[in-house]
C-alpha positions in Angstrom: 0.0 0.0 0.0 1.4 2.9 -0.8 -0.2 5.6 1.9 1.4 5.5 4.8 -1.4 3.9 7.4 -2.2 5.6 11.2 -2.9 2.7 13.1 -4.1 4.4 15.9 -6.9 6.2 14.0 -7.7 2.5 12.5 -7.8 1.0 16.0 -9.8 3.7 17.2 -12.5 3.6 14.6 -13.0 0.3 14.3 -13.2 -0.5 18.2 -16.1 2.7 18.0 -18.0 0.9 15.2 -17.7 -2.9 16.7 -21.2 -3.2 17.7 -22.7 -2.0 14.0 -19.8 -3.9 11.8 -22.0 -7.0 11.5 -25.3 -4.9 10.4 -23.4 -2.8 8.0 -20.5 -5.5 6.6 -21.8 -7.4 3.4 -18.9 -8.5 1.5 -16.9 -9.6 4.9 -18.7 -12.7 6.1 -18.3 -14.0 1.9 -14.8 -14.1 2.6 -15.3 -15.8 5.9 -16.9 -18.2 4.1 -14.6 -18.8 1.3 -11.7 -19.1 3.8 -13.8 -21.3 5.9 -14.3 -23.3 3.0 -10.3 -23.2 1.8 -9.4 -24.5 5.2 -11.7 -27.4 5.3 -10.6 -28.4 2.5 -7.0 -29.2 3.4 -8.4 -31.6 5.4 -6.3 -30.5 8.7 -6.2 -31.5 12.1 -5.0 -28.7 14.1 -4.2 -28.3 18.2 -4.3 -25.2 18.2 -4.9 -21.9 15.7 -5.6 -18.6 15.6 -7.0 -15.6 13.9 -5.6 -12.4 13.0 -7.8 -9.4 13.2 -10.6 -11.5 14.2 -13.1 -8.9 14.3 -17.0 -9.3 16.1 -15.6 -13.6 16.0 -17.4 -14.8 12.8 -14.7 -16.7 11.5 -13.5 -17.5 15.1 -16.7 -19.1 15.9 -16.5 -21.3 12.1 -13.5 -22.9 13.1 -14.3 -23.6 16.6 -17.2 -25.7 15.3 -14.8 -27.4 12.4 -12.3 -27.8 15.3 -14.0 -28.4 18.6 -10.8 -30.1 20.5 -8.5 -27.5 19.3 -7.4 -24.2 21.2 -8.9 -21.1 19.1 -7.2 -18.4 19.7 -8.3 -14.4 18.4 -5.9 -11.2 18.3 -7.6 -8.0 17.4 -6.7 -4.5 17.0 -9.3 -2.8 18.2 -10.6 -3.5 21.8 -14.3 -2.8 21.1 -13.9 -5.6 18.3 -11.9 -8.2 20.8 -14.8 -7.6 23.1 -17.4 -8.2 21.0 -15.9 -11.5 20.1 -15.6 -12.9 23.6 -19.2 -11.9 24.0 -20.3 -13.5 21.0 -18.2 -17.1 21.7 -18.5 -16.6 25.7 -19.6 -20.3 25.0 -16.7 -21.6 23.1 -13.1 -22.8 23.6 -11.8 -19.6 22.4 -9.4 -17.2 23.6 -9.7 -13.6 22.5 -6.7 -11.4 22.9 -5.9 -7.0 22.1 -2.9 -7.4 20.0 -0.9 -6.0 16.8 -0.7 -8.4 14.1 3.1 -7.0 13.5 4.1 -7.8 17.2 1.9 -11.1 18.6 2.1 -11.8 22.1 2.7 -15.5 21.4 6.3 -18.0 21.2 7.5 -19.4 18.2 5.7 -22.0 16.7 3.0 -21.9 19.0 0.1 -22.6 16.3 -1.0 -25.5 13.6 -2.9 -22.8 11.6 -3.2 -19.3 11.5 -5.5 -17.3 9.4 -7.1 -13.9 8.7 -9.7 -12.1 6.7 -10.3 -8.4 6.0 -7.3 -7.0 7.9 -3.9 -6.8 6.7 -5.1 -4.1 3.9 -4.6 -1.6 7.1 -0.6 -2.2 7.1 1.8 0.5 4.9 3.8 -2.8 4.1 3.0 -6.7 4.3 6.8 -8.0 5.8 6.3 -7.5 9.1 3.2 -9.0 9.6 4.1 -12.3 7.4 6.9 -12.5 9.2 5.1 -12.9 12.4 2.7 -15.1 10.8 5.3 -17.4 9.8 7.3 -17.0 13.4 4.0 -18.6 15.3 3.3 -21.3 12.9 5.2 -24.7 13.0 7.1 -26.3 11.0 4.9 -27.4 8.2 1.9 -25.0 9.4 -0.7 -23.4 7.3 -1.2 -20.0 6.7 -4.6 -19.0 4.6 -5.8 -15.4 4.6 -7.9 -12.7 2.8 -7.2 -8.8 2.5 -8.5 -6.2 0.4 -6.6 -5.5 -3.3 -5.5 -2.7 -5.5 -9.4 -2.4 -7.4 -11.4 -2.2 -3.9 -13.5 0.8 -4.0 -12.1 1.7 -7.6 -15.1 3.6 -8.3 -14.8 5.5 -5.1 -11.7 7.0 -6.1 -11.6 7.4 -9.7 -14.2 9.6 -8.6 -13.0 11.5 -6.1 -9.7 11.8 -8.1 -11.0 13.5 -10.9 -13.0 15.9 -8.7 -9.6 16.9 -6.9 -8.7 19.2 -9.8 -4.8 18.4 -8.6 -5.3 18.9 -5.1 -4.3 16.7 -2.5 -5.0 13.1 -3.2 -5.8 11.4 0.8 -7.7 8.3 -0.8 -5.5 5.1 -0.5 -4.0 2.7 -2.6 -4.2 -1.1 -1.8 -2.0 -3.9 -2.2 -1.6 -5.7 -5.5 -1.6 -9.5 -6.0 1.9 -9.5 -6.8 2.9 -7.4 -3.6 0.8 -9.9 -1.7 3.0 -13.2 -3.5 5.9 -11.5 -3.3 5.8 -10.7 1.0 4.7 -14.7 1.3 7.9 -15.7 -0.2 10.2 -13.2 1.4 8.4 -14.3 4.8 9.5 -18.1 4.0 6.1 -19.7 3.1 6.1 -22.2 0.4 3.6 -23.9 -1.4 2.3 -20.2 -2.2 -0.9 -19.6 -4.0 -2.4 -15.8 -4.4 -5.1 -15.1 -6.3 -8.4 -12.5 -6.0 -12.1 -12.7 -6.8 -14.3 -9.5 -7.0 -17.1 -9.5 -5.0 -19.7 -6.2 -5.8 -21.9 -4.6 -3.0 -25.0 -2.3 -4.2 -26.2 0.8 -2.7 -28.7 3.5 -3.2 -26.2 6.4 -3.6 -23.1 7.7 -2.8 -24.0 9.1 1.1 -25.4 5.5 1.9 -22.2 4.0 0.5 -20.2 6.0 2.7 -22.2 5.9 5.8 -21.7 2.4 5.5 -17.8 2.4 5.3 -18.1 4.7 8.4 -20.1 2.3 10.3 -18.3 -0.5 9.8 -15.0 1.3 10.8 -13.2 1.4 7.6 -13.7 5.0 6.6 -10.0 5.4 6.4 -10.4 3.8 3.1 -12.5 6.7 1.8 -12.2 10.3 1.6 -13.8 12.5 4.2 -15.3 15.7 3.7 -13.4 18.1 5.6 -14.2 22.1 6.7 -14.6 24.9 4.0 -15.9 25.4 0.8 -13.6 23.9 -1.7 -13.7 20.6 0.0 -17.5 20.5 -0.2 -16.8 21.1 -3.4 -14.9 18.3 -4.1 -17.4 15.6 -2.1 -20.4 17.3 -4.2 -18.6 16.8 -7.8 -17.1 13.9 -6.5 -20.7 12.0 -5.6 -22.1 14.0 -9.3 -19.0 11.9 -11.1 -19.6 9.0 -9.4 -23.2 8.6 -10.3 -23.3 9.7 -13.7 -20.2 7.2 -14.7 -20.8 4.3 -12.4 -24.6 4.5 -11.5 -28.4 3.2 -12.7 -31.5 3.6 -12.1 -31.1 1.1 -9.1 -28.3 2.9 -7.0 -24.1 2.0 -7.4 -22.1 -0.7 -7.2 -18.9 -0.6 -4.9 -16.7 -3.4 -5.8 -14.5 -4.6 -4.1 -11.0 -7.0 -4.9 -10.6 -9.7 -2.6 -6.9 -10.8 -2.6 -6.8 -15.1 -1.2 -3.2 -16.3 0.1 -2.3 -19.8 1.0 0.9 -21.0 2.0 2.9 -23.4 4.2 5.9 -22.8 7.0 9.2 -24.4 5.6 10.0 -27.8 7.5 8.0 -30.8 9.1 5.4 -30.5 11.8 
């Protein structure tokens, strides 16, 4: 990604909007189920696993029913979102924990599994998290993950671009499939297979596409009307452009790339 990320204003927002994220997220539980489904089918048995910006526990609570003897461990962020989870799977043999995915409070090769959906598109660079990844996992372990690519919320700012009139661009730019294959190697994963799917979302103009970023926490990933005159300006031609190039008579589509890795620690387990 090529903007530089403030983790603390991500962290922030999204432990604010934890209780709305599951009314307002639609292409987020897809790709819990498509990961879901990519992990099942590698037929594993794990001891113990864990999740990497795991959110309000959706995909948490999957793989504690897949793998009811094994230790399921979360690491969030945002606060708000780690409490929501424990809430949620107060029930299960889960262990939810506030933690950075570029500094995880756990030893060296302490999991069978680790996996992640929907977060690593807030880092400025991929390395340090993939290396942790692959410090945690055992020899032989499986790493399987989905974060947001270069076309998410293309429409969004092609728009807004071409309303800026050369001022200051503060949308940001996402990672690209290659960037993503590229940080699993350097990591130390083999057995490496990146590839994306787009997955569309539909709303009934530009406002309700953007209060729905906001309320799911990711409004980092959009620009944000600020004070004065000129940058009304920009947020009024910007939502004009967007529905005459992009819209119909049944609202916009947001699209958004979803970027699949797969890959496996160097070494026997």
């Amino acid at each position: 990604m090529v903007a530089t990320i403030d983790r603390d204003k991500v962290r922030g927002s999204f432990h604010r909007h934890a209780a709305e994220y599951d009314r307002h997220a639609q292409v987020q539980p897809r790709v819990v189920d498509r990961i879901a489904a990519m992990v099942e089918a590698e037929e594993l048995h794990p001891r113990r696993l864990l999740d990497v910006g795991s959110g309000t526990g959706k995909l948490l609570g999957r793989l504690a029913e897949l793998y009811p003897d094994a230790l399921t461990v979360g690491a969030d962020l945002a606060f708000g979102m780690c409490q929501a989870a424990s809430a949620v799977l107060a029930d299960r043999k889960v262990c939810v924990v506030n933690a950075d995915a570029e500094r995880l409070p756990f030893g060296t090769a302490s999991f069978d599994l680790v996996v992640s959906t929907s977060t690593f598109q807030w880092l400025s660079t991929l390395d340090n998290a993939f290396s942790e990844m692959n410090r945690v996992l055992l020899p032989g372990g499986l790493f399987c993950f989905a974060l947001f690519g270069e076309k998410t919320l293309f429409e969004l700012r092609e728009s807004y671009r071409s309303a800026l009139s050369g001022g200051p661009d503060r949308s940001l730019d996402f990672f690209t499939t290659e960037d993503v294959r590229f940080s699993m190697e350097k990591a130390g994963f083999s057995a490496v297979n990146v590839f994306s799917d787009l997955e569309v979302e539909r709303h009934a103009d530009v406002p309700d596409l953007l209060r729905s970023i906001k309320r799911i926490g990711a409004n980092t990933t959009a620009p944000v009307a600020r004070k004065g005159l000129s940058e009304r300006r920009v947020m009024l031609e910007m939502m004009e452009s967007y529905r005459r190039k992009f819209g119909d008579e049944s609202g916009i589509p947001a699209t958004y790339e979803v970027i699949y890795g797969i890959g496996r620690k160097s070494g026997k387990g």
